[in-house]
MARDOTI-451347 format. One record per atom (N, C-alpha, C, CB): x, y, z; residue number from 1; atom name; residue in one letter. Coordinates in Angstrom, 3 decimals, padded with zeros to 6 digits. Glycine has a CB too. Layout:
<atoms>
+----------+----------+----------+-----+-------+--------+
:        x :        y :        z : num : atome : residu :
+----------+----------+----------+-----+-------+--------+
:        X :        Y :        Z : NUM :    CA :      A :
...
+----------+----------+----------+-----+-------+--------+
</atoms>
This chain:
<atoms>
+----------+----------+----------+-----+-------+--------+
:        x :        y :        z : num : atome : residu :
+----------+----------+----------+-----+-------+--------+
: -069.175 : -132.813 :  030.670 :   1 :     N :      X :
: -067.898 : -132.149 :  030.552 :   1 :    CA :      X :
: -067.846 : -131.428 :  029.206 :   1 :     C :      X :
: -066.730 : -133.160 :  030.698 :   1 :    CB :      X :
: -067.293 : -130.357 :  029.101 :   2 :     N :      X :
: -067.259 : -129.210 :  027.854 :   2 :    CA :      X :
: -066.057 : -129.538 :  027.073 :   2 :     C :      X :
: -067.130 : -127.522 :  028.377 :   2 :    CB :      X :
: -065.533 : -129.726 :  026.111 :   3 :     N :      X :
: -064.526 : -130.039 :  025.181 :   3 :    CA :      X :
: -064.465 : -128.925 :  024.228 :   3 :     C :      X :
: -064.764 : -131.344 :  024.503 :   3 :    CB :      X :
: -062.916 : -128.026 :  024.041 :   4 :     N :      X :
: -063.234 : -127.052 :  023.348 :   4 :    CA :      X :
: -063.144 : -127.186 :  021.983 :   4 :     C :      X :
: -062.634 : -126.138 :  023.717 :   4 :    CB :      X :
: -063.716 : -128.380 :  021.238 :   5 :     N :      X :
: -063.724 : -128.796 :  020.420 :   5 :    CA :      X :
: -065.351 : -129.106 :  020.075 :   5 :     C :      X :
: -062.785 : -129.639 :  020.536 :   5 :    CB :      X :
: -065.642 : -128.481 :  019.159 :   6 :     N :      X :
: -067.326 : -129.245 :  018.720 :   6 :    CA :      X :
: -067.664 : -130.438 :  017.615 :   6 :     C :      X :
: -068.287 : -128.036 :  018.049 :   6 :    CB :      X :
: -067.651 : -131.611 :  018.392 :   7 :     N :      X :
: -067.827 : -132.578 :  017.248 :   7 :    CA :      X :
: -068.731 : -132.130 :  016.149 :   7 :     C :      X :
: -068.355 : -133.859 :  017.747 :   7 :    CB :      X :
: -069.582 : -131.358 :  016.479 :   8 :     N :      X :
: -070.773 : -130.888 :  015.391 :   8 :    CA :      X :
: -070.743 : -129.898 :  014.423 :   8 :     C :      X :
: -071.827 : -130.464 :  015.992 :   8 :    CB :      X :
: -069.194 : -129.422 :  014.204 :   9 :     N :      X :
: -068.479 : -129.175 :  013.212 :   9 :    CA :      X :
: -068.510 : -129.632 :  011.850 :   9 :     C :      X :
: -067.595 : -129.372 :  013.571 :   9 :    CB :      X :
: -068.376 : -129.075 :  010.705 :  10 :     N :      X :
: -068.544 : -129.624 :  009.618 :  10 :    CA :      X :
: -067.190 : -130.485 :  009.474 :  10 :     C :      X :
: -068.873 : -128.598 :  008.562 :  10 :    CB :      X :
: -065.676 : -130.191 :  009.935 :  11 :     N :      X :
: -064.966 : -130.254 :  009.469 :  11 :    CA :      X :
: -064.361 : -131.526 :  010.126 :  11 :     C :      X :
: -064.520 : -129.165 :  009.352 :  11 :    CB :      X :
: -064.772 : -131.486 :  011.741 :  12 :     N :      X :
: -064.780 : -132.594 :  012.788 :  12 :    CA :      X :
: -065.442 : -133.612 :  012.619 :  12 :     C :      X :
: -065.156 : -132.268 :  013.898 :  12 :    CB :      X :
: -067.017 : -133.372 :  012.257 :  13 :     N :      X :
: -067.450 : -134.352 :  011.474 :  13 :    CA :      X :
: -067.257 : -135.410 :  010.682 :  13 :     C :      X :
: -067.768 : -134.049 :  011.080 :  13 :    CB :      X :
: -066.531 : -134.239 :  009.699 :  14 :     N :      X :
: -065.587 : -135.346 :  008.472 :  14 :    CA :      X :
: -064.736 : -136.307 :  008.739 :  14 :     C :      X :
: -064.651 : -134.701 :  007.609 :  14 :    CB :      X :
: -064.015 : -135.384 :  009.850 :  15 :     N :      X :
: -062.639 : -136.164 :  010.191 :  15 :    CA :      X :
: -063.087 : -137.706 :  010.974 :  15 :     C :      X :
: -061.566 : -135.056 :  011.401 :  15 :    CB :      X :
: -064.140 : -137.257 :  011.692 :  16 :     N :      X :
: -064.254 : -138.492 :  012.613 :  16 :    CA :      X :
: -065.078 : -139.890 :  011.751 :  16 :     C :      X :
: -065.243 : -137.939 :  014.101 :  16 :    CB :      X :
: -066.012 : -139.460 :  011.110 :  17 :     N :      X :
: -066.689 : -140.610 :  010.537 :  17 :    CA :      X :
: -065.797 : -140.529 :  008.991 :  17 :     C :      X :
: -068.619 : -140.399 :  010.483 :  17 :    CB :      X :
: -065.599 : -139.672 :  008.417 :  18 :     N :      X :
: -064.880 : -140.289 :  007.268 :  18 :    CA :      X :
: -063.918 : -140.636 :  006.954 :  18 :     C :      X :
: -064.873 : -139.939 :  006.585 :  18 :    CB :      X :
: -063.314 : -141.025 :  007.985 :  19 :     N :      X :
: -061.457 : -141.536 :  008.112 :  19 :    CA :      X :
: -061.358 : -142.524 :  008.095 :  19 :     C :      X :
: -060.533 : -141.318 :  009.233 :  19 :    CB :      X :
: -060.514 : -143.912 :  006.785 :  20 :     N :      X :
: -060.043 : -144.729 :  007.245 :  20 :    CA :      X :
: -059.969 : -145.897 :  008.699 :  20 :     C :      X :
: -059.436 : -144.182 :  007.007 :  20 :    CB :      X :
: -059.286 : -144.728 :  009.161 :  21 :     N :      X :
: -058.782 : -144.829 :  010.700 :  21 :    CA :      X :
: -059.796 : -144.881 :  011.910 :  21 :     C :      X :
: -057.925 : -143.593 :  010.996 :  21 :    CB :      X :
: -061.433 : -144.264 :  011.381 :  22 :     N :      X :
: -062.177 : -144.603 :  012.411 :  22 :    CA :      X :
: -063.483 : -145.437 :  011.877 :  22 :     C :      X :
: -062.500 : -143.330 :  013.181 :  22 :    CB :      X :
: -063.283 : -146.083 :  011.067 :  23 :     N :      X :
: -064.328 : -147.297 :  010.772 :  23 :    CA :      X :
: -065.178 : -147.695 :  011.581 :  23 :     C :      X :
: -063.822 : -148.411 :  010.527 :  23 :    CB :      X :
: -064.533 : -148.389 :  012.923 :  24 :     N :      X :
: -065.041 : -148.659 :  013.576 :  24 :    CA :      X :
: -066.797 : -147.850 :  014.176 :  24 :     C :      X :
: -063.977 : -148.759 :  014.138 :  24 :    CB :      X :
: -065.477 : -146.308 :  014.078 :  25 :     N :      X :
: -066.833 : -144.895 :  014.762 :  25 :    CA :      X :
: -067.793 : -145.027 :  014.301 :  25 :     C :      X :
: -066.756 : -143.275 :  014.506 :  25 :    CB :      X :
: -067.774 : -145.365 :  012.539 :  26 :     N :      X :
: -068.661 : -145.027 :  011.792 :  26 :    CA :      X :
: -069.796 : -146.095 :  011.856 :  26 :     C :      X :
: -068.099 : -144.785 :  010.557 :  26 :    CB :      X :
: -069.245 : -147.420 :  011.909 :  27 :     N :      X :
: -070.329 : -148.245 :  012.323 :  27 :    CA :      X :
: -070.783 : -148.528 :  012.956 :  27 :     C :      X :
: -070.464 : -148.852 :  012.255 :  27 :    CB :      X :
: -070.752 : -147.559 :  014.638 :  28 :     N :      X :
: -071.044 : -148.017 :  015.624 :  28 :    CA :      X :
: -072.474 : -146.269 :  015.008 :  28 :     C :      X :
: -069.596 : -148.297 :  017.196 :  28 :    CB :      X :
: -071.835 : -145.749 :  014.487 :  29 :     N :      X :
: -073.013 : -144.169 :  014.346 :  29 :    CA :      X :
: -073.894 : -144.856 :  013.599 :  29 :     C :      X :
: -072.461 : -142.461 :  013.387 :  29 :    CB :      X :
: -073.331 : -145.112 :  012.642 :  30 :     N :      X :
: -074.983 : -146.329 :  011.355 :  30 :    CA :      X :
: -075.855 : -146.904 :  012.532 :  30 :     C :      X :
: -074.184 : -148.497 :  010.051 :  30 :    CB :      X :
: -075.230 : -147.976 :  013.464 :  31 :     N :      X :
: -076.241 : -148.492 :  014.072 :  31 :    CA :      X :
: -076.885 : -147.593 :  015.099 :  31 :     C :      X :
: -075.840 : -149.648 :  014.585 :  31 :    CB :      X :
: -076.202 : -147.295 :  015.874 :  32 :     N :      X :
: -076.724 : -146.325 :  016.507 :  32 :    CA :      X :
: -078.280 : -145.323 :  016.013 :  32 :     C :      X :
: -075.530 : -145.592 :  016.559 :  32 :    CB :      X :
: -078.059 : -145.057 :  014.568 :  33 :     N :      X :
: -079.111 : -143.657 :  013.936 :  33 :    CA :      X :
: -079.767 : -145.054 :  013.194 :  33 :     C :      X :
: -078.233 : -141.893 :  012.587 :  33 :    CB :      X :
: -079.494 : -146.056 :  012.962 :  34 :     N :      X :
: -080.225 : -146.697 :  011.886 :  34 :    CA :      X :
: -080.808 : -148.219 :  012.496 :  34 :     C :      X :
: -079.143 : -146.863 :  010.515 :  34 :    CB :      X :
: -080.099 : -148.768 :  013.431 :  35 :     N :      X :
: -079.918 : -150.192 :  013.624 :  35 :    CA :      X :
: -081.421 : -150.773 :  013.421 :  35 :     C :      X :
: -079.237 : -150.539 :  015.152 :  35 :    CB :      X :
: -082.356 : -150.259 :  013.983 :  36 :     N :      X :
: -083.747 : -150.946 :  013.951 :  36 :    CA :      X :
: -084.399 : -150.525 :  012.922 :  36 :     C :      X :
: -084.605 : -150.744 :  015.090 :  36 :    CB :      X :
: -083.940 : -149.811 :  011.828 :  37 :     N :      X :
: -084.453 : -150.155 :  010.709 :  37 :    CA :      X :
: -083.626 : -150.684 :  009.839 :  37 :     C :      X :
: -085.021 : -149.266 :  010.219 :  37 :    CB :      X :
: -082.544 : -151.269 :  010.140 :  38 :     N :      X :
: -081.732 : -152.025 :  009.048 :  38 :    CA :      X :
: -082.423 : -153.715 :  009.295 :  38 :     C :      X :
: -079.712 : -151.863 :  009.400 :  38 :    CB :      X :
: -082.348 : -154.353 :  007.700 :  39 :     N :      X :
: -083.090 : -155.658 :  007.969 :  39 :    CA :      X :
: -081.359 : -156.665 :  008.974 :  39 :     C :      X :
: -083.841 : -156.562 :  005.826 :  39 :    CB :      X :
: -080.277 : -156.437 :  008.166 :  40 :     N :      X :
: -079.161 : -156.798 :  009.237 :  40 :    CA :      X :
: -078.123 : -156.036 :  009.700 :  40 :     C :      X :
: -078.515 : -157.763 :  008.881 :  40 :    CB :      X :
: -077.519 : -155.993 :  010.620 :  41 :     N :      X :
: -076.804 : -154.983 :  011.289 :  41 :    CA :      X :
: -075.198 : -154.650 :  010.735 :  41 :     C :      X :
: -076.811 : -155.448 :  012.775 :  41 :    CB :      X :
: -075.329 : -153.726 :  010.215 :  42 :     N :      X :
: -073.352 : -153.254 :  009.929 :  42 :    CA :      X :
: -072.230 : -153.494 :  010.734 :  42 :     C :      X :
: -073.017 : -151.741 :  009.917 :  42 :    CB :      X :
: -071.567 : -154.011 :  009.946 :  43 :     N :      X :
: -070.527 : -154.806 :  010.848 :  43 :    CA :      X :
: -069.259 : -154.706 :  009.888 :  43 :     C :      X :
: -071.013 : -156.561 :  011.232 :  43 :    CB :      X :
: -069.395 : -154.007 :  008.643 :  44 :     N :      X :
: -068.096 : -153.595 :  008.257 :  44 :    CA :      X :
: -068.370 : -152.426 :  006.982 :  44 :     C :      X :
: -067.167 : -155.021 :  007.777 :  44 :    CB :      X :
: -067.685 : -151.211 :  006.773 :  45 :     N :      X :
: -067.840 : -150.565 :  005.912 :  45 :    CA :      X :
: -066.717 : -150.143 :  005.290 :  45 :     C :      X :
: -068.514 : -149.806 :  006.220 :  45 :    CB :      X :
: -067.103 : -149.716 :  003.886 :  46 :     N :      X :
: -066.011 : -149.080 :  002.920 :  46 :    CA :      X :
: -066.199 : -147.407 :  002.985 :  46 :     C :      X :
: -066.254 : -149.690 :  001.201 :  46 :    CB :      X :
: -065.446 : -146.987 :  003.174 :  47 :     N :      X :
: -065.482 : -145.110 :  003.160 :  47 :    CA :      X :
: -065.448 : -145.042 :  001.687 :  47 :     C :      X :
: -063.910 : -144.048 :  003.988 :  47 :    CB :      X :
: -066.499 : -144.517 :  000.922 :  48 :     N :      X :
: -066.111 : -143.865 : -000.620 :  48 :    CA :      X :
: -065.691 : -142.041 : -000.798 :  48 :     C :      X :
: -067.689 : -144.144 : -001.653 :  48 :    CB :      X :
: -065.298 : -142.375 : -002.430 :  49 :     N :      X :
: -065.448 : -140.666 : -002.559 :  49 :    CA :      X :
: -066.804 : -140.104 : -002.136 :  49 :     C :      X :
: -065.264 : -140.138 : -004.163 :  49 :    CB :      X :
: -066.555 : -138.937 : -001.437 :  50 :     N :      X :
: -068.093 : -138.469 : -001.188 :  50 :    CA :      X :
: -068.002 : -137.595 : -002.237 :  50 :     C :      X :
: -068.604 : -137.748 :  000.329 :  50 :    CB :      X :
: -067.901 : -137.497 : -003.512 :  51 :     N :      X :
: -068.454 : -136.532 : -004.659 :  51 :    CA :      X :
: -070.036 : -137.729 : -005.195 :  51 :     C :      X :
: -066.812 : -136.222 : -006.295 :  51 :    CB :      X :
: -070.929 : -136.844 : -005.040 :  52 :     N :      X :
: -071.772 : -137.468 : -006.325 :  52 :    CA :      X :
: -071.384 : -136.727 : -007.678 :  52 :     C :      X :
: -073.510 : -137.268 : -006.101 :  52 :    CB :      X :
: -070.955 : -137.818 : -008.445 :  53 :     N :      X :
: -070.781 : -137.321 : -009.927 :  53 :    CA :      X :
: -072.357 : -137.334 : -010.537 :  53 :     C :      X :
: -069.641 : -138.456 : -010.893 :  53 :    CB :      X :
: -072.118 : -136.353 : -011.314 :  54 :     N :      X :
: -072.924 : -135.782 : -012.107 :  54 :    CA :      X :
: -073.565 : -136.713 : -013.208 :  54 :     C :      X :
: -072.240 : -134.732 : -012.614 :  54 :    CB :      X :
: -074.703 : -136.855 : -013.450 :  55 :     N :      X :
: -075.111 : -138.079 : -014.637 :  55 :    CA :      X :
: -075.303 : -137.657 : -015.856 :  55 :     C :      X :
: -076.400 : -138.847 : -014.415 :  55 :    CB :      X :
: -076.289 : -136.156 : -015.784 :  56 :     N :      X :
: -076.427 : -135.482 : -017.284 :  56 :    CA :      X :
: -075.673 : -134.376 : -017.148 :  56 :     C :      X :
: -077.932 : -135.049 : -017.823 :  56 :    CB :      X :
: -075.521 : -133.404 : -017.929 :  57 :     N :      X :
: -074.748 : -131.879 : -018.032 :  57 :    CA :      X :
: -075.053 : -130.701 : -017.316 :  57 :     C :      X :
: -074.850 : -131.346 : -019.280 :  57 :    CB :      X :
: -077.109 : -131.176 : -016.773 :  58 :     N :      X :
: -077.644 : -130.128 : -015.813 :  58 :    CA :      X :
: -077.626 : -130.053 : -014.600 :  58 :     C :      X :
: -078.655 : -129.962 : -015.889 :  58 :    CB :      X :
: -077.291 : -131.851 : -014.116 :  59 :     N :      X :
: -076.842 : -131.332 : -012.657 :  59 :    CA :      X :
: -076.131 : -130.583 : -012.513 :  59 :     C :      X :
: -076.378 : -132.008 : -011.887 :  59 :    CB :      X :
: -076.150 : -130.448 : -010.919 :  60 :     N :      X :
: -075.274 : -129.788 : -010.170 :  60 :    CA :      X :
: -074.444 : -131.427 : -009.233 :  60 :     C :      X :
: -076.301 : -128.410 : -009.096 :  60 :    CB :      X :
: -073.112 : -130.881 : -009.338 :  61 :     N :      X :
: -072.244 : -131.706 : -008.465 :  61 :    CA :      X :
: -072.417 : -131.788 : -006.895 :  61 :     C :      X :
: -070.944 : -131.248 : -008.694 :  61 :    CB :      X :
: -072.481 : -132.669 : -006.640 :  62 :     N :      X :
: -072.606 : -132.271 : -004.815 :  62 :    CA :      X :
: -071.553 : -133.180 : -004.344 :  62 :     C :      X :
: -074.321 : -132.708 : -003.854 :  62 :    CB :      X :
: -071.380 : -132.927 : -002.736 :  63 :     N :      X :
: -070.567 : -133.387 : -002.186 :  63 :    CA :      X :
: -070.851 : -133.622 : -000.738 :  63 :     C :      X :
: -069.640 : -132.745 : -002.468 :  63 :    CB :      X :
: -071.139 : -134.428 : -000.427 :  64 :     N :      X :
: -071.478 : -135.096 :  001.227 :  64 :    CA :      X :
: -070.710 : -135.218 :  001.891 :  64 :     C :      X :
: -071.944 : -136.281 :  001.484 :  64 :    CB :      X :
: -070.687 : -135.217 :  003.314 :  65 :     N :      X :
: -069.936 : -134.813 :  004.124 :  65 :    CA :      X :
: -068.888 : -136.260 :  004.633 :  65 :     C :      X :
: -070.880 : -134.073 :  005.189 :  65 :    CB :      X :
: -069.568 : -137.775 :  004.258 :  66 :     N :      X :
: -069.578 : -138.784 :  004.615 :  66 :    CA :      X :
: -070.410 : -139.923 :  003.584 :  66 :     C :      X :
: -069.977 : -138.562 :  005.857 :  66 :    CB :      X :
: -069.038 : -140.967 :  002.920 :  67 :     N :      X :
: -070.575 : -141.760 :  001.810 :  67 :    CA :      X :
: -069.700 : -142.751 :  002.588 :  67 :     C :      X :
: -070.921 : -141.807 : -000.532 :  67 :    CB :      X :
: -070.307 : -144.292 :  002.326 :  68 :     N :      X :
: -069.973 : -145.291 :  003.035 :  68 :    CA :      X :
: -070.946 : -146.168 :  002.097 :  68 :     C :      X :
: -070.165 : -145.165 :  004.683 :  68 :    CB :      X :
: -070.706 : -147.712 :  001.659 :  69 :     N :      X :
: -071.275 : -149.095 :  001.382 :  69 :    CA :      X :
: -070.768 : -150.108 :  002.617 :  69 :     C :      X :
: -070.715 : -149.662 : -000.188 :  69 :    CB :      X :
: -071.792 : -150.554 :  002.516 :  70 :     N :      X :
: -071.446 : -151.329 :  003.962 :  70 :    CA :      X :
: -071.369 : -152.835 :  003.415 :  70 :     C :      X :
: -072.807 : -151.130 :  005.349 :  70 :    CB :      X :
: -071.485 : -153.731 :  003.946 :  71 :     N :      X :
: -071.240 : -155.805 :  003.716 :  71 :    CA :      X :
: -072.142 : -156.512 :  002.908 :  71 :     C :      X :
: -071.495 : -156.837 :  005.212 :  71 :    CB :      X :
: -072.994 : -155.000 :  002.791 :  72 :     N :      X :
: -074.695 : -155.692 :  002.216 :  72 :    CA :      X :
: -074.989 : -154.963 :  001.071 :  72 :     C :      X :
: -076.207 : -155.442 :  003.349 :  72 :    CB :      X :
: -073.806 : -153.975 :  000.517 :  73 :     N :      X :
: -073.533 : -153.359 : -000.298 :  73 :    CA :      X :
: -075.030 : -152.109 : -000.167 :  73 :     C :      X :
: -073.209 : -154.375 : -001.568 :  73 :    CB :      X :
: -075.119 : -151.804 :  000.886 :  74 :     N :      X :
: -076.314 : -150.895 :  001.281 :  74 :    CA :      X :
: -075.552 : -149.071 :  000.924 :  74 :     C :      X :
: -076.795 : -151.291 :  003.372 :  74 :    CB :      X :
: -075.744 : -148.058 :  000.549 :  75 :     N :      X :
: -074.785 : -147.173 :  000.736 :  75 :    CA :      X :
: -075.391 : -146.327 :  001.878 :  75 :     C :      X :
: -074.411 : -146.423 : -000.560 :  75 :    CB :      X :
: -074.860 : -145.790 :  002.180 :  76 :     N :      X :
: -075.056 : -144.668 :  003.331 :  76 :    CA :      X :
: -074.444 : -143.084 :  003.141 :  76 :     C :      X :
: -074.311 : -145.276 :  004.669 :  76 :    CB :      X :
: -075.102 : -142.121 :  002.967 :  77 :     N :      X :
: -074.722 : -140.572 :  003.141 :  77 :    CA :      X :
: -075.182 : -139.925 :  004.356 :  77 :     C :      X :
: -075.289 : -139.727 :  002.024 :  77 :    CB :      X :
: -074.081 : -139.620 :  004.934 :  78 :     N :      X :
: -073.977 : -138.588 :  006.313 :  78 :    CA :      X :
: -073.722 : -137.334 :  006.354 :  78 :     C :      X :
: -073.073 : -138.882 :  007.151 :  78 :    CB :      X :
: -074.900 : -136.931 :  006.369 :  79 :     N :      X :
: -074.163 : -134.971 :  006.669 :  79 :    CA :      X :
: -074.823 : -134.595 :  007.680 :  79 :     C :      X :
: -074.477 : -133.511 :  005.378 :  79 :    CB :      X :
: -074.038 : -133.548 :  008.523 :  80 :     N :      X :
: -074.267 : -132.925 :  009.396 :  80 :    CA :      X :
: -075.232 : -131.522 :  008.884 :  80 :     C :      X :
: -072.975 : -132.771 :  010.005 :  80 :    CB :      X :
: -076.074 : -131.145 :  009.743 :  81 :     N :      X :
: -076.710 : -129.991 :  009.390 :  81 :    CA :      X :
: -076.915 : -129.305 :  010.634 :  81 :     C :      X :
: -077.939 : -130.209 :  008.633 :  81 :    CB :      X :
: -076.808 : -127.721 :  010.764 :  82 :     N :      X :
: -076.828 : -127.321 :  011.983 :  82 :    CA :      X :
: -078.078 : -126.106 :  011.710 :  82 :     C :      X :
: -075.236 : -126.859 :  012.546 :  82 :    CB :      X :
: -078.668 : -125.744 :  012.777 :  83 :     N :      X :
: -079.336 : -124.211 :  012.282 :  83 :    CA :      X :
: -079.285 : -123.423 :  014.191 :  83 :     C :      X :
: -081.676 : -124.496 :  011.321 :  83 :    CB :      X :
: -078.520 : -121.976 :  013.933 :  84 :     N :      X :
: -078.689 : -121.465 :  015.078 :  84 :    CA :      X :
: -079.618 : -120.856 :  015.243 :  84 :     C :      X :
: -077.925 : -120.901 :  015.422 :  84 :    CB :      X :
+----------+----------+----------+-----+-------+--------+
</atoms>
């Protein structure tokens, strides 16, 4: 079925795994993309700021689409990347 909505959106993206409100989503996507290489399985996560701050004066700032620490204090960065 077609949804005129594209989860594979940068912006949909965000909304869905980096919300509060969908925790759940997000740890069911970790296991999903990760589960058999995690030594134990995610079962609860914290949504952080997704800025990486800067350490010396020459970085550059970045910003991920999705950061997350999970129970095992493991962190996780999610970004979507598309190429047409």
């Amino acid at each position: 079925m077609d949804h005129p909505i594209d989860p594979k959106t940068e912006c949909l993206f965000k909304a869905l795994l980096g919300a509060e409100d969908n925790r759940d989503l997000l740890i069911h996507f970790l296991s999903a993309i990760l589960g058999a290489d995690l030594p134990s399985p995610v079962t609860q996560v914290d949504i952080l700021n997704p800025y990486n701050e800067r350490e010396f004066a020459t970085d550059k700032l970045s910003i991920v689409d999705v950061k997350a620490r999970d129970d095992h204090a493991r962190l996780y960065q999610a970004e979507i990347q598309l190429r047409k």
